[in-house]
N, C-alpha and C positions, 0 to 999 in steps of 0.2 A: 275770328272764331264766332262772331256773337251773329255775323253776316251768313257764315255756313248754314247756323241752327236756326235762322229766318227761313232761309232756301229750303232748309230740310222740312219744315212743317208748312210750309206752302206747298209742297209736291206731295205731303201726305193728306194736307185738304184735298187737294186738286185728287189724288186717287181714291177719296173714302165719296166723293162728291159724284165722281162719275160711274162707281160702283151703285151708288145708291141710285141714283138716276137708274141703272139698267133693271137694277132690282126691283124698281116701281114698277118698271115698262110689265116685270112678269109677275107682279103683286107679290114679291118676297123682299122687302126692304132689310129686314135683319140679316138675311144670307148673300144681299150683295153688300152689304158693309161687309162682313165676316170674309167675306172671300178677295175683296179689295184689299182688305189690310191684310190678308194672307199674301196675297200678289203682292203687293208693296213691299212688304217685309221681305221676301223672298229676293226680290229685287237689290235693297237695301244688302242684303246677306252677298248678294252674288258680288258687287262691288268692293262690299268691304276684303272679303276672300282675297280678291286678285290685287287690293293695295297691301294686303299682311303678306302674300308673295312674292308683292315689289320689291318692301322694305327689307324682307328676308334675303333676297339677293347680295344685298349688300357690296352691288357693285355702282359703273355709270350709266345703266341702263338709262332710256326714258321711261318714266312714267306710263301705264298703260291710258287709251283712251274712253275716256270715260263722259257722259253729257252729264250738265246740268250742275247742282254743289259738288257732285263725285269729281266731274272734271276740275272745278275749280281746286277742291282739296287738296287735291293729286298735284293740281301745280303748283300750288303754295308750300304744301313737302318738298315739292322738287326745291324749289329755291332755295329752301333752309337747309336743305341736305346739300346740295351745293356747297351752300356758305360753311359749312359744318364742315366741309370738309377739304375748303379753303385753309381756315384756321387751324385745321387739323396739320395740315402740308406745312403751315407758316412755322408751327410750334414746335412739328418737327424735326424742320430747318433748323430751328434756333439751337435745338437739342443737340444736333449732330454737331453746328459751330460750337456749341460750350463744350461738349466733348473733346473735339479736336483741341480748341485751344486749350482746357484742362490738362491734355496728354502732352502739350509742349513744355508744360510751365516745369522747371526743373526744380519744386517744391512740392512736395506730398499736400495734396487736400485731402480731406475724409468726412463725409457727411454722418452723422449718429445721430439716431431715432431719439424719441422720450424715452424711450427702456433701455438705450444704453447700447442700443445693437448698431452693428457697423451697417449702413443702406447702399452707401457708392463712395469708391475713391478711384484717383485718378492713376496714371500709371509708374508717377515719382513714390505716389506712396507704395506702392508694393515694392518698387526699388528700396529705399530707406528702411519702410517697417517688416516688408518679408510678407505681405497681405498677399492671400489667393483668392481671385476672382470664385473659384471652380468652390472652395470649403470652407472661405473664412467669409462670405457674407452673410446678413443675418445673426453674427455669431454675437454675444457680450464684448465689446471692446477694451474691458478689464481682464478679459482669460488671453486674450493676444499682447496687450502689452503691459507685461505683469511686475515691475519696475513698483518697487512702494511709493518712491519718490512721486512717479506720474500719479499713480493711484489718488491720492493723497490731494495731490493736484486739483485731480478731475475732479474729487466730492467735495472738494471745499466750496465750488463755485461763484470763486470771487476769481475773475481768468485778467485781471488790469495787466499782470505781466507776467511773461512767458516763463519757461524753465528749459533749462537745458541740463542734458543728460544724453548719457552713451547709446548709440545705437543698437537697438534689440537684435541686429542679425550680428554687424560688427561692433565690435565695442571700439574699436578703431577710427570711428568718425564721430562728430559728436553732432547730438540732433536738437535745437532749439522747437519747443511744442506752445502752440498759441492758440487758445477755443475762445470762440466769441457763440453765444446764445444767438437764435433766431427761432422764429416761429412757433410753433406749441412746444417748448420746451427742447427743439431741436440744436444739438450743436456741427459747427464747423471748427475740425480740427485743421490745423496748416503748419505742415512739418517743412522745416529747412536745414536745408546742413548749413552748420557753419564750422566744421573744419578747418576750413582757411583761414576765418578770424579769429578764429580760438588759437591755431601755432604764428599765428603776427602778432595776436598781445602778448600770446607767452613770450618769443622772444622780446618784444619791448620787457616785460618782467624779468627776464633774464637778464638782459642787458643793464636795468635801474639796480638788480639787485648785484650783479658782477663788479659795475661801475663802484656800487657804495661799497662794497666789501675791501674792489682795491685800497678807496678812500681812507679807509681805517687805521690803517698800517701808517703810513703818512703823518695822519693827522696827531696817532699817538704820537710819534715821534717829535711832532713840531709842541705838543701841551706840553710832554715830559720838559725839554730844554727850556720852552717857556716857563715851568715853573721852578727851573734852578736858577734862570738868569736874575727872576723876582726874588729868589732867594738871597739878591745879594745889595750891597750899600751900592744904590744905582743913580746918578742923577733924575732930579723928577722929571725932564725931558720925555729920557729914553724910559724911566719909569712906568710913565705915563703909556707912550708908547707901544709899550711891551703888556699892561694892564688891558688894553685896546685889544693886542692882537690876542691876546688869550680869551677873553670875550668870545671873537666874532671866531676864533678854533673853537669854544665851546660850542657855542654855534653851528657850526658846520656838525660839528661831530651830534649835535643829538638831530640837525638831520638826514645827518645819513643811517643813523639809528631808526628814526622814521621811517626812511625810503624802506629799509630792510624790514620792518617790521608790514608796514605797508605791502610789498612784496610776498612774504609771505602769504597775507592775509589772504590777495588776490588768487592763486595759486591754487584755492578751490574754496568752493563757496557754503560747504558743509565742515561742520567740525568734525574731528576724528575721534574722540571720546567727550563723554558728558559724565559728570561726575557734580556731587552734592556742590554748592558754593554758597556757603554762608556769607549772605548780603548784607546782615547788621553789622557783622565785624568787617566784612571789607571796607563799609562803609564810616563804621568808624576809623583805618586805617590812612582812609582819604582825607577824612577830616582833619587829621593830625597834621599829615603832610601839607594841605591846601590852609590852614592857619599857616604853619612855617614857611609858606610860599608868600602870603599877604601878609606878614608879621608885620613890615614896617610901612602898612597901608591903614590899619585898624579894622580890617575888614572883622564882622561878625559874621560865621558859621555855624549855622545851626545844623540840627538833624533831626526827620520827622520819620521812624520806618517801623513797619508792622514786624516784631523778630517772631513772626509763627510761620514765615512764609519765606523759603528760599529759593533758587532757580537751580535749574540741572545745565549745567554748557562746562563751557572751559573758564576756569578762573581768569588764568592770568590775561587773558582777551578782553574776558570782560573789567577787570580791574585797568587795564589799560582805557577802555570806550568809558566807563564812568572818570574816571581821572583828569580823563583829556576835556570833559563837559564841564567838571568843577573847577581845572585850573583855566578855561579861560574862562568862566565866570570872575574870578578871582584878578585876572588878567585886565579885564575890558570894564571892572567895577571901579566907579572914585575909590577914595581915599573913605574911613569907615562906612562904607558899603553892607548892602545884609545881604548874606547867599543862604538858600535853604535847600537841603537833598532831602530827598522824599523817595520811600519806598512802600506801595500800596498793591494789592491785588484784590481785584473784583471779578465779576463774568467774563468780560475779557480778558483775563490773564494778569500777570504781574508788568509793573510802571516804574521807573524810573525817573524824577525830575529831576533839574536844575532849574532855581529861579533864581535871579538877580533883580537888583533895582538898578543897576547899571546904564550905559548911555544907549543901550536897544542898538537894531539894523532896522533900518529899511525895508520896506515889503518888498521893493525890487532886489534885492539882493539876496532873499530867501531859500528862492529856488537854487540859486548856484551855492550854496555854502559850502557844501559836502564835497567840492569838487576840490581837487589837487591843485593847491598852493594859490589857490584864490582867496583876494583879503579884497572885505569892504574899504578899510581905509589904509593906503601902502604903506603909509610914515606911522601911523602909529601903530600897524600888527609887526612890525621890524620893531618899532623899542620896547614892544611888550617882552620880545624874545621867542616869538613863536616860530615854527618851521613850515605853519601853511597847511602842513599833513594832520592836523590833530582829530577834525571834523570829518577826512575821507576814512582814517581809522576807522572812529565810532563808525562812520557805513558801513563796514566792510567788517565788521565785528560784530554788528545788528543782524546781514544779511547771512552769515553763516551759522547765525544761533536762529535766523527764521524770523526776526523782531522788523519792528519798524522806528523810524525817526519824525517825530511833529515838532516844527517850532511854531514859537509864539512869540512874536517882538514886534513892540510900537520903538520907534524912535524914540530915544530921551526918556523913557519908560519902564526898560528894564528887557527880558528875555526869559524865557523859559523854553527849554529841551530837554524833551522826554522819549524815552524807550520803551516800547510796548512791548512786551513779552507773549506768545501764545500761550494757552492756558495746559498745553501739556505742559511747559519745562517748568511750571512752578510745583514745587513740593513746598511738603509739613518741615518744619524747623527739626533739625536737630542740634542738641548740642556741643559744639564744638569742645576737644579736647584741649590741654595745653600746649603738650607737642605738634599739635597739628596748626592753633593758631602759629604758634614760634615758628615751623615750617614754611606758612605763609610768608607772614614777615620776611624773613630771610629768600624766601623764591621772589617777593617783590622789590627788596634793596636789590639783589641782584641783577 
């Protein structure tokens, strides 16, 4: 460029130079400048004209011919428009391949603007969500799929894991929804059916919860006779014996109690009503049972809990998820041991702890706790008496009241798990009645 505007003020010397020259020749030097830079300029004008022409074309013409910087101009446009439209061919290319393979993929994509408007989806999605190209682009992505649950979803914007929910045309298939952020506040939604996995774990569900149910019948029957035959003057042998199998029937039976209860749980991952739950008395409740559980261990049980603050969910779930935290505290604690439950709410919502001074886990072993019938150590989560399920409960107790689970454990150190509550489901205390504790009570012997 800096090369053009050289050329261009050498040609207007060279014109204001030989103007003046002529102009001598007839003693008018000011009127042949004047009229040379008229001619020049006019000159310049005619040029410029026929390159705004060019450009205007907006086809592959060449270039018109032009001498001197005009002609060179003209070629140098040409090249970059060329290239310009090279790149242009390449980008388009790529457009039409991400299109094509978009419209194979047999999972819904959906691009949405910073304001929330639908920009482009592919052809799974208007399968799944019932999107029109022709009236629903442009539109707010909150008035198309108007689901609270997703709602809810969408404005929290924390998207680590997906949700599933019933499909907005059919309710008949069920649609997992996953947005990850990009670029100036843009997201990428990615809808997939999972139908087919949703009726393979129901039936596994089925099958765990059929299977324990036969179980029950059975097993009553084998306690019952076991505790008439200990009813009687038995050699210590067979005493023995018989003391053995009734254990490991108790055993069995609280976990096919588990599996069931466990089963349920899975079964849907929302609760069906929420109602008041006075957490200082449950948790007194616990504590009574969880001393009677560590009685001849010396274990100390404290309790540290704010009573102006309760949770809205389903009781008796959640007295099950806290229970199963405090007894294997109690479980996995020496002999006089200190356990502490704690109930606090802050900004974040309402907490639930357990700490222990206990023998800890291992950080490798963390991540897998929550999982179905996985024990750090085999030989002694069998003589604690546990069934495996206590810590997939609490997940699965957590996940349909919307909470979450952090643990905290050094080896040889102790443990701490806690439940994080969203700050909707905490209310103001009220106080409980007496009928309605005594109700308790009785709903949780039961």
């Amino acid at each position: 460029m800096h090369n053009q505007q050289h050329k261009m003020l050498i040609s207007l010397l060279t014109a204001l130079c030989i103007s003046g020259v002529i102009g001598l020749m007839f003693g008018k030097l000011g009127w042949g400048l004047a009229v040379g830079a008229i001619i020049w300029a006019l000159y310049q004008v005619r040029h410029f004209s026929s390159l705004i022409n060019w450009l205007e074309r907006e086809d592959d013409s060449e270039p018109p011919e032009a001498p001197g910087h005009w002609g060179s101009l003209l070629d140098e446009l040409s090249r970059l428009q060329k290239r310009h439209r090279n790149r242009e061919r390449d980008l388009r290319s790529v457009i039409i391949r991400f299109q094509q393979s978009s419209a194979a993929l047999q999972d819904g994509v959906v691009i949405i603007d910073n304001n929330n408007n639908l920009e482009w989806w592919n052809r799974s999605a208007d399968r799944l969500l019932g999107l029109k190209a022709a009236s629903d682009r442009g539109k707010p992505v909150m008035n198309l799929l108007r689901d609270p649950r997703f709602i809810r979803y969408y404005k929290k914007g924390n998207y680590e894991d997906p949700i599933d929910l019933p499909g907005p045309t059919n309710p008949d298939i069920r649609l997992q929804y996953q947005i990850s952020s990009f670029g100036n506040n843009d997201r990428l939604l990615v809808v997939r059916d999972i139908t087919r996995l949703i009726r393979l774990e129901q039936t596994r569900q089925d099958f765990v919860a059929n299977a324990s149910h036969e179980l029950r019948t059975p097993l009553t029957v084998i306690r019952g006779y076991l505790e008439t035959f200990l009813d009687q003057d038995l050699p210590r042998p067979m005493a023995r014996a018989l003391g053995q199998m009734q254990t490991q029937s108790k055993r069995m039976e609280n976990l096919v109690s588990d599996l069931l209860l466990l089963s349920r749980l899975e079964s849907s991952h929302h609760i069906s009503d929420e109602n008041p739950v006075h957490i200082h008395n449950m948790m007194l409740q616990i504590q009574q049972d969880a001393t009677e559980l560590g009685r001849s261990q010396g274990h100390v049980i404290s309790l540290e809990a704010d009573p102006q603050f309760d949770l809205a969910g389903h009781e008796v779930e959640l007295h099950s998820s806290f229970s199963n935290l405090v007894f294997n505290a109690v479980r996995y604690t020496p002999s006089d041991g200190d356990i502490v439950m704690r109930w606090w709410v802050d900004d974040k919502g309402g907490h639930f702890s357990v700490t222990d001074n206990g023998i800890g886990i291992d950080s490798v072993h963390l991540p897998r706790l929550t999982e179905r019938f996985y024990r750090v150590d085999e030989s002694r989560s069998s003589a604690s008496g546990g069934t495996g399920l206590g810590l997939a409960i609490v997940k699965h107790v957590l996940v349909r009241h919307g909470a979450q689970l952090s643990v905290e454990s050094r080896h040889g150190e102790g443990s701490t798990f806690t439940c994080h509550f969203p700050p909707e489901l905490v209310l103001r205390s009220e106080p409980a009645s007496a009928e309605s504790l005594t109700a308790s009570a009785d709903e949780h012997d039961i």
